[in-house]
Structure formats: structure tokens, C-alpha cells
C-alpha positions in Angstrom: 0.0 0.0 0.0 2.9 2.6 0.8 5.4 4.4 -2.1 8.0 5.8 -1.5 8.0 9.7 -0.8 8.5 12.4 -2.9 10.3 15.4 -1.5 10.3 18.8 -2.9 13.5 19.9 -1.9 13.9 22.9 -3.7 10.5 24.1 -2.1 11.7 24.3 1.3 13.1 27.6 2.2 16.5 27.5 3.9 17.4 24.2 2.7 21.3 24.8 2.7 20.9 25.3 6.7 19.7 21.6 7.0 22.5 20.7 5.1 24.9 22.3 7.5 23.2 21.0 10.6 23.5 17.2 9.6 27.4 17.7 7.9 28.7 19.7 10.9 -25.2 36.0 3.7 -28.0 35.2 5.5 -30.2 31.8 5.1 -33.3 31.0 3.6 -33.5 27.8 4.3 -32.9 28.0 8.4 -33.3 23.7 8.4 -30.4 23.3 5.9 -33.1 21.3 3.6 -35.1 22.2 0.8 -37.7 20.1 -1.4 -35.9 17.0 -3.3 -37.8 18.2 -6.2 -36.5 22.2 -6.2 -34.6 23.4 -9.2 -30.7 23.6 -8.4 -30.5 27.6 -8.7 -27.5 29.6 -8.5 -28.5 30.0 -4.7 -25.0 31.9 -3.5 -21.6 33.2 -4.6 -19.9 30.5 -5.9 -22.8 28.4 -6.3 -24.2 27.8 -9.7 -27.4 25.2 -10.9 -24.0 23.0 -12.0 -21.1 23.9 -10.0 -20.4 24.4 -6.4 -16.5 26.3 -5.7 -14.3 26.6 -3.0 -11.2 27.8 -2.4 -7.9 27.2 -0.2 -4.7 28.6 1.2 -1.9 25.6 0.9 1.8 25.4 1.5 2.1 24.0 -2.1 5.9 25.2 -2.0 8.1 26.6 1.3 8.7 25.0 4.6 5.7 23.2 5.0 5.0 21.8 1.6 6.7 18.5 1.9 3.7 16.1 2.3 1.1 18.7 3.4 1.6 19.7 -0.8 -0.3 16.4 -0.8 -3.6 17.1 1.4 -5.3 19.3 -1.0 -4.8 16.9 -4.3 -6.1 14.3 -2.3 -9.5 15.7 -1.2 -9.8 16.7 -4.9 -9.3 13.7 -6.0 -12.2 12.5 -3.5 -14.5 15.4 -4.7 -13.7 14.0 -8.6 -15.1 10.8 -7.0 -17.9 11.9 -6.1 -18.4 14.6 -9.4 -18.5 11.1 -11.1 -21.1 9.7 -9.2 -23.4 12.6 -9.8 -22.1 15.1 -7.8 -24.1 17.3 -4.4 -27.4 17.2 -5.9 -25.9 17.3 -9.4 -23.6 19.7 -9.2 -20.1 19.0 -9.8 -17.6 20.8 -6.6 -14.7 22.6 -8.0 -11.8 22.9 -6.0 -9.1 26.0 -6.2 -6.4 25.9 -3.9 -3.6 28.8 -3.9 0.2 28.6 -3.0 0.9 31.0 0.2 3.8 29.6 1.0 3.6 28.8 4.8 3.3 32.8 4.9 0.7 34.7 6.4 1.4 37.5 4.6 0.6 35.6 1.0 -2.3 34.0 3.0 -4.0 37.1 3.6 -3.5 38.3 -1.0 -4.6 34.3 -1.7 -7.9 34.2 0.4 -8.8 37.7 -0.5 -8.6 37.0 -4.1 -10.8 33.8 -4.1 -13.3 35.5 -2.2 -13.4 38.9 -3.8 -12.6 38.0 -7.4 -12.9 34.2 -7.6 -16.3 34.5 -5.8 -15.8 31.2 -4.0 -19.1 29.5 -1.9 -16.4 28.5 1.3 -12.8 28.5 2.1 -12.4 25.4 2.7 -9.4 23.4 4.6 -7.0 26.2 4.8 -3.8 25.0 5.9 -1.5 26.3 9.3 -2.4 27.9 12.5 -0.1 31.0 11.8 -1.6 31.4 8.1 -5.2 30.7 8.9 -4.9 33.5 12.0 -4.3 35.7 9.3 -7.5 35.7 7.4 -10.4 34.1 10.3 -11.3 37.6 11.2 -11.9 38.9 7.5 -13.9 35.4 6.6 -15.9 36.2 9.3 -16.3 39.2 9.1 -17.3 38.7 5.1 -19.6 35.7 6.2 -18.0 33.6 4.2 -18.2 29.7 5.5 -14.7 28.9 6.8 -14.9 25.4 7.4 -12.8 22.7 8.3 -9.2 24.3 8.8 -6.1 22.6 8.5 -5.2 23.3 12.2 -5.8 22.1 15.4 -5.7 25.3 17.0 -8.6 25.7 20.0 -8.9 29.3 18.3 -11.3 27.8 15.8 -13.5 26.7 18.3 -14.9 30.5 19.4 -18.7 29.9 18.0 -19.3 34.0 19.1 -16.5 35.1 17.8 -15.9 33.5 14.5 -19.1 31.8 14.1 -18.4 31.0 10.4 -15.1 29.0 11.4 -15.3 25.8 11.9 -12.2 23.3 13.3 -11.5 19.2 11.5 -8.9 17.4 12.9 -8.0 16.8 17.0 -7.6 20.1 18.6 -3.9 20.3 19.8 -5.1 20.7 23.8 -7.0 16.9 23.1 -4.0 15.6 21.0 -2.0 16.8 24.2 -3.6 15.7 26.6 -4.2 12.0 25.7 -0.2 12.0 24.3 0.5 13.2 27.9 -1.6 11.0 29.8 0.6 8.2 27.7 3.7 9.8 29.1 2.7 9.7 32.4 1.6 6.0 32.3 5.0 4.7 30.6 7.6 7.0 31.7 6.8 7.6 35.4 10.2 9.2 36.5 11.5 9.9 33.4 12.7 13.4 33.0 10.9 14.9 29.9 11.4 17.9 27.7 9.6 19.4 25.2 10.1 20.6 21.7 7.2 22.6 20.1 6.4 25.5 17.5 6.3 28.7 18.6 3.0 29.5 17.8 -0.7 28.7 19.1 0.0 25.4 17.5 2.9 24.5 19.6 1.5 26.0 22.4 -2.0 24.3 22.7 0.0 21.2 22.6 2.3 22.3 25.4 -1.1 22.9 27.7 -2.8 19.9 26.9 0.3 17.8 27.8 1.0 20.0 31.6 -2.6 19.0 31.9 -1.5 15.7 32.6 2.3 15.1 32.8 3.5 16.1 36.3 5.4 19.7 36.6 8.4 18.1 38.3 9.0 15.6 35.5 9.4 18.5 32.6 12.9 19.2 32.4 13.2 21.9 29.5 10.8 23.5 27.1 12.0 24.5 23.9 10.3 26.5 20.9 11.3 27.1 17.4 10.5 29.5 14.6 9.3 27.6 11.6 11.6 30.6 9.7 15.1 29.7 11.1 16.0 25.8 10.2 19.0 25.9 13.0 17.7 24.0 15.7 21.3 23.1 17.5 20.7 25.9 20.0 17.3 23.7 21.1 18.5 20.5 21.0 21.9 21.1 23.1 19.3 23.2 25.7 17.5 19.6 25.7 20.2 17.4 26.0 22.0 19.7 28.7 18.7 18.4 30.6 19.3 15.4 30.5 15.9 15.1 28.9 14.9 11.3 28.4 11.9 11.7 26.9 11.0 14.7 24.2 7.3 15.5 23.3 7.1 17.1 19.8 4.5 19.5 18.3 6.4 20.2 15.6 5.9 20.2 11.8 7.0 17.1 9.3 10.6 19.4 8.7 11.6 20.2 12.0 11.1 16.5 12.7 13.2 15.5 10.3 15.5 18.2 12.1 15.4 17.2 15.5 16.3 13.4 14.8 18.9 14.6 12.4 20.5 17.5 15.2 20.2 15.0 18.0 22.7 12.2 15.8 25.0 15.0 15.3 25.1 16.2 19.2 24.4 12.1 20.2 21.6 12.7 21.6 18.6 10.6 21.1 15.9 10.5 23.2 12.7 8.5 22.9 10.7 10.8 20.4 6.9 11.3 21.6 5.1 13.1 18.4 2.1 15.3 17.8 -0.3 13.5 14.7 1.1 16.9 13.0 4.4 15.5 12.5 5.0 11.6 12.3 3.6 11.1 9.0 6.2 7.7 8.4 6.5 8.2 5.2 6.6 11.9 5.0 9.2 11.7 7.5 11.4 9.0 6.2 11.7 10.7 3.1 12.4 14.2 4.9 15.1 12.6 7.1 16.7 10.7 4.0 16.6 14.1 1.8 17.8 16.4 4.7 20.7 14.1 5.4 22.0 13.6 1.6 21.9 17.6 1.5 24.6 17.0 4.2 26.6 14.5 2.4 25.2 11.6 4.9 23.4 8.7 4.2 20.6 7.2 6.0 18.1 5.0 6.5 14.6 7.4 7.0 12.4 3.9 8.3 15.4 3.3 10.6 15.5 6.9 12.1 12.1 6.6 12.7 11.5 3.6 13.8 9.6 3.4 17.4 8.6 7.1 17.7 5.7 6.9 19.5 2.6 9.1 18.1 -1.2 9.3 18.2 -4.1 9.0 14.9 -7.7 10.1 14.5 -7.8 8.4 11.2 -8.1 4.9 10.3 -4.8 3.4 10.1 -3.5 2.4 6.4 -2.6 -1.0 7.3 -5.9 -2.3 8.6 -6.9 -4.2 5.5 -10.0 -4.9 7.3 -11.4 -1.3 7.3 -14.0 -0.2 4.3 -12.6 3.5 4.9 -9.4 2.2 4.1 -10.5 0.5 0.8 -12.3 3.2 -0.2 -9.6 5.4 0.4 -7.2 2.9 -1.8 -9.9 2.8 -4.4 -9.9 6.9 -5.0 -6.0 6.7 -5.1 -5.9 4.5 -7.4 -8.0 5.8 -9.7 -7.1 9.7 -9.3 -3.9 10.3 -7.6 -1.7 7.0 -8.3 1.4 8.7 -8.3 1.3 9.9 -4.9 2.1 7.9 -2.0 -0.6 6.6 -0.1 0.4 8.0 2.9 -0.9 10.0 6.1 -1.2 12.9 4.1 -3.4 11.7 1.2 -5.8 9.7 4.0 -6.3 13.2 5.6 -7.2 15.2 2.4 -9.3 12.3 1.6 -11.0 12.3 5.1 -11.9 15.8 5.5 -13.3 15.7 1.6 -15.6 13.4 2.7 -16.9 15.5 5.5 -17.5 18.5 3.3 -19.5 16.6 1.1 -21.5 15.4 4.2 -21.9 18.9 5.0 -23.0 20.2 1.3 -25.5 17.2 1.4 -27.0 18.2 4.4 -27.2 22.0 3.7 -29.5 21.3 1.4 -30.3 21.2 -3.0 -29.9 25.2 -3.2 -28.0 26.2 0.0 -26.5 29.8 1.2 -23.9 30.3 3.1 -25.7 29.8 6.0 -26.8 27.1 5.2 -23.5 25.2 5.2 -22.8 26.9 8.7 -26.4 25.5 10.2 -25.3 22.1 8.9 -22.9 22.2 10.9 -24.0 23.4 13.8 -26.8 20.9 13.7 -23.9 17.8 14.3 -22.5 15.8 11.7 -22.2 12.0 11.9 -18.7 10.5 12.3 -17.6 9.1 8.9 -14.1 8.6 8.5 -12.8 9.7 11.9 -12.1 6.9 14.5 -14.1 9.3 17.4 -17.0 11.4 17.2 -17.3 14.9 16.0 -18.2 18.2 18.6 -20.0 19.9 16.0 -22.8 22.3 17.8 -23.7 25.9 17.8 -21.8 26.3 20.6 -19.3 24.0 20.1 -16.9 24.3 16.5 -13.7 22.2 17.2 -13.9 18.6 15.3 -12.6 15.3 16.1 -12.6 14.8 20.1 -10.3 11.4 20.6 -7.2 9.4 19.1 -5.6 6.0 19.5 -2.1 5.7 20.4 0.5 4.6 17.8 4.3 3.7 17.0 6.1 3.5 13.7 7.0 0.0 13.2 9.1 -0.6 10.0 8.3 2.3 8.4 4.0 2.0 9.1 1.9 3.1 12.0 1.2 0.6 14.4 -1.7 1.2 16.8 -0.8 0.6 20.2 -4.4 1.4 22.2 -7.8 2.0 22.0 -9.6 5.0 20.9 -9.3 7.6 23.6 -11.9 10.9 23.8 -11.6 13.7 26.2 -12.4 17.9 26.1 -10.1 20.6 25.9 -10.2 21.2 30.3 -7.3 21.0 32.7 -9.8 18.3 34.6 -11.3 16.7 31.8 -11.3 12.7 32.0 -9.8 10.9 29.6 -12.0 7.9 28.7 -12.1 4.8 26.4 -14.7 5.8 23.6 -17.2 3.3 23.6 -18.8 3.4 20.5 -18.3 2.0 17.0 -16.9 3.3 13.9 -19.4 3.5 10.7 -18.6 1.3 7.7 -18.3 3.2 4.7 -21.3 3.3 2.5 -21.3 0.9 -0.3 -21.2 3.7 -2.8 -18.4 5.5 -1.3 -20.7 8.6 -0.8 -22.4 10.0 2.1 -26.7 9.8 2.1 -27.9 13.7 2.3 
């Protein structure tokens, strides 16, 4: 099922550093339903009796591209699924998504030009906590549906505030929480140090895991700007520690970095890592590419073997699951050449949902519509733990299963764990079932 990774090398800004480190509207249809029988109208911007667009913001090149490049293709290639099926209703979705780079600054001229010129229905799936920030306020402000970003910032989840905005994957508080509750359980005594983003993505994580792992245990905590690839400073501060244990939120490149900084200052820890990160194959390849640029040569599945991580998705080596098949299935058929990997499974996954959405909105929805939709709850789908979706409640996925790279593939080691975003929030075994996929492949309206 997995290919080996492509790597956009000359994408990533500040390459040559790696190198160094490793050698030295309103609604008028408030149900979200409208008769089966209706016309299909050109009901809001972007909407059309044929078409339905949206728009993105996507590190297609810079920092961040290598494998997240990969998440927007792949729900596009789900949406040209389900175009070929008969669409939403009939109408076909068209999906533009625009390079910004990792940059907020591009983010901001990117979204503004799909909603002012392109005239898109929804932004949909925009990518990074520090690049989203820089636009939530004017797509709420515009009313435009903001739904499902490419974060697990807790910022999303502020129903008054941004009431259009609307949060997918784990939030990073959950995703630390149940990574720290882990920590706790296996490395009682263990002195542990952290290694996170500087941002609200790094930080959410860093509170969800002081929620549980105790203060005495957390020997050093150490940020980095996703601008300046020289991690040494970080790593020696972590190593001078004596840290045993580090907990990552940290992009797919700074991963690559920290294993690659830690062999050159012999220093290697047992690697704990955010979802955001430990894409195996994304990271193999990063870790392989990384170290050639410093004239070393390396085995990526053998650098990562045994980092321990979490997943809200299905994992790609259960053979057993029908979201996995399905998932396969649209690969094959639309995006064969790239590698069936984390990456692609999230694209895929938060495709689906959209189209769950766009179903339930209705045969001629507003904007609104889309937003009531999901205020109203959606049903699980592809994620292995329930949704929070409510009108007062707009993060997404609420649980995770632990996991460990094992030969180069995620290996669940746990059950499905759901908790809240609180400092005294259980953490409990979820006790329900995941859906099957339907036979079709496409969600029922």
C-alpha cells in the first residue's frame, strides 16, 4: 500500500541550513433542507445550478510543503469521486487551492482573491495555525463559510467570535492531553522535555500535555521559529537536561530536524510526536533528503523507527477497514502517483466530510446554510471518534488512539481515547463504533 515519498526539496526555504546542521449571507432555508424536487438555482456566490467552488490557502511550496503539498490533491481527488457519481445534488464541486507559502502574509492576498474576485461559496481546509490567523477575522467578518481548517488550533473553536469558522482534525489541547496521559503511564520518573512551534500550534499542545504530565517531570521546554531551520541551540538546551523523553508539536521538517541534530550532538531520546508530525512516510523521506543535503546517508524507516505518536484516522494497514479501501480505491484511480500516505488519508478524510456537510445543507443552500449544517452535528464518517460539532461547540474530532512506527508504518498501540479541551477533563475509552463506509463511497444527504 505505501510508495516511496517524494520530496520537494527545492521548495523548502533555507534548505542549505539543514544541510549544514546534519554535515557539521444570510439563510433561507434555516433547516439546511429544501424540497428533493426544487430546481438547483444559482442559490450563493460560488454556487451555480452546475457547479459548487471553493477555495484554499496551501503550502504547495516553502517549509511546510513536503507532504502537506499532498492534502489538497487528495480531497480533490475525493471530490472528482464523487463529481463522477453525480455530484451534491448534481452539481459538480470545483476545488481551487492557492500557494501561500507557509506565509501569512501571502495568505492574507490568496484568500482575499478567491473571495473577492474568484467568488468562491467556502474557504475550505486552509492549511497552518499561523496562516489561517491571518484571514479568520476577515472570513468572518465577510460571512463567508470557513470550514474545516487545516489546524488544530482551540482558536477555531470560538462559536461567538468567528461563528463561520469551523475546526476538523484533534484540537492540539485533546491531542496533548491524551499524548501526555501516555507519558505519564510509561515513563513515570522519566525526566521529559519538550520541543514545540512557537505558535498557538505549539502551544495548545504544550497545555494539553501540563494537563496531565506532572510539573516536576518536565525538564526543559523549547520553541522554534518555523523561519530559522538551525535547531542546534534547542536541542543542546535539551540534551544539557538530561531530557529522556521529548514531546514534539512540531511540523513534518523540524522533525526530520530534530532526529537529524540530535545524531549529530548524540543525543537521542525517545521521540513522543504530535499526529502533525509523524507522517512515516513523509518523514522518512524528509530525514533521508535532509541528510543527503549534508553529504550523509541514512536510512529514513530506521531513524524513525519506534517514535511513538497518536491518529484520529483509520490506520492504512488495517486491511479490514472499508474506509481504508475506499480510500485505496480513490487513489488508485485519481492520484496514483502519490504515495498513499498520512497525508493523502487526511485530504481524503476531510473531503468526505465536506461533502457530508454540502449534502445536508440542502439542494440550493447559502452560506448559512453550510454553517447550520454544521451546527446541527454531523455524523462520524471517516474519523475513528466522534465529531463536537454544535452551535456552541466548532472544534472537530474529540479522541485518538495511540500509535508507534514500526518498519516504516503506524502501528496502533491502544484504543480510541476521547476527552475535552479542560485541565480536569477525563480521559475515557470511547465506547462506541466506527461506521462502515457506505457501499457507494458517498455519504446519504
Amino acid at each position: 500500500m505505501r510508495r516511496s515519498h517524494r520530496v520537494h526539496l527545492a521548495a523548502v526555504a533555507g534548505i542549505a541550513a539543514v544541510g549544514m546542521v546534519v554535515a557539521a449571507c444570510g439563510s433561507s432555508n434555516t433547516t439546511g433542507k429544501s424540497s428533493s424536487s426544487s430546481a438547483l438555482t444559482a442559490s450563493a456566490p460560488g454556487i451555480t445550478a452546475s457547479q459548487i467552488l471553493i477555495g484554499s490557502h496551501q503550502p504547495l511550496t516553502g517549509i511546510a510543503a513536503p507532504g502537506y503539498d499532498e492534502i489538497a490533491p487528495a480531497a480533490n481527488a475525493y471530490f472528482q469521486y464523487v463529481n463522477a457519481h453525480g455530484g451534491v445534488y448534481g452539481r459538480k464541486i470545483k476545488y481551487t487551492y492557492l500557494n501561500d507559502q507557509y506565509d501569512p502574509t501571502i495568505t492574507s492576498t490568496v484568500v482575499h482573491q478567491l473571495v473577492l474576485q474568484d467568488n468562491v461559496y467556502a474557504i475550505f481546509n486552509g492549511l497552518g495555525t499561523p496562516t489561517h490567523l491571518a484571514v479568520v477575522k476577515y472570513l468572518n467578518s465577510s460571512k463567508v463559510p470557513d470550514v474545516f481548517v487545516a489546524s488544530g488550533c482551540d482558536c477555531w473553536n470560538a462559536p461567538s467570535t468567528y461563528p463561520n469558522t469551523f475546526g476538523w482534525q484533534l484540537d492540539y489541547i485533546r491531542e496533548g492531553k491524551i499524548l501526555g496521559a501516555y507519558v505519564k503511564q510509561h515513563f513515570a520518573g522519566k525526566k521529559i522535555g519538550y520541543f514545540y512551534q512557537d505558535d498557538e500550534f505549539g502551544m495548545d499542545g504544550v497545555k494539553g500535555l501540563n494537563y496531565e504530565i506532572p510539573k516536576s517531570q518536565v525538564v526543559a521546554a523549547e520553541s522554534y521559529n518555523p523561519a530559522v531551520t538551525n535547531i542546534a541551540p534547542q536541542v543542546t538546551a535539551l540534551k544539557a537536561a538530561g531530557a529522556q523523553v521529548v514531546v514534539a508539536f512540531a511540523v513534518p521538517a523540524f522533525m526530520a530536524l530534530l532526529r537529524l541534530t540530535g545524531l549529530k550532538l548524540s543525543f537521542s531520546p525517545q521521540v513522543v510526536s504530535s499526529s502533525v508530525g509523524s507522517d512515516p512516510i513523509t518523514l522518512a523521506g524528509l530525514l533521508v533528503a535532509f541528510a543527503k543535503q549534508g553529504g550523509a546517508t541514512v536510512s529514513g524507516n530506521a531513524l524513525t523507527q519506534g517514535l511513538i505518536t497518536d491518529s484520529y484516522l483509520p490506520s492504512l494497514g488495517d486491511t479490514s477497514s472499508s474506509w481504508i479501501a475506499l480510500l485505496t480505491k480513490v487513489h488508485n484511480q485519481y492520484i496514483p502517483t502519490l504515495p498513499l500516505d498520512g497525508n493523502v488519508a487526511y485530504g481524503f478524510s476531510v473531503g468526505y466530510t465536506f461533502v457530508q456537510d454540502m449534502l445536508k445543507a440542502g439542494r440550493n443552500p447559502t452560506r448559512q446554510d453550510l454553517v447550520n449544517a454544521i451546527n446541527g452535528g454531523m455524523s462520524q464518517g471517516v474519523s475513528v471518534a466522534p465529531y463536537a460539532y454544535s452551535s456552541s461547540d466548532h472544534a472537530g474530532i474529540t479522541g485518538a488512539y495511540m500509535a508507534m512506527i514500526d518498519n516504516g508504518a503506524l502501528k496502533p498501540i491502544g484504543p480510541v481515547q476521547v476527552t475535552d479541551t479542560s485541565p480536569t477533563g477525563a480521559i475515557t475509552t470511547f465506547s462506541g463504533t466506527q461506521p462502515a463506509a457506505p457501499a457507494r463511497g458517498i455519504p446519504s444527504p
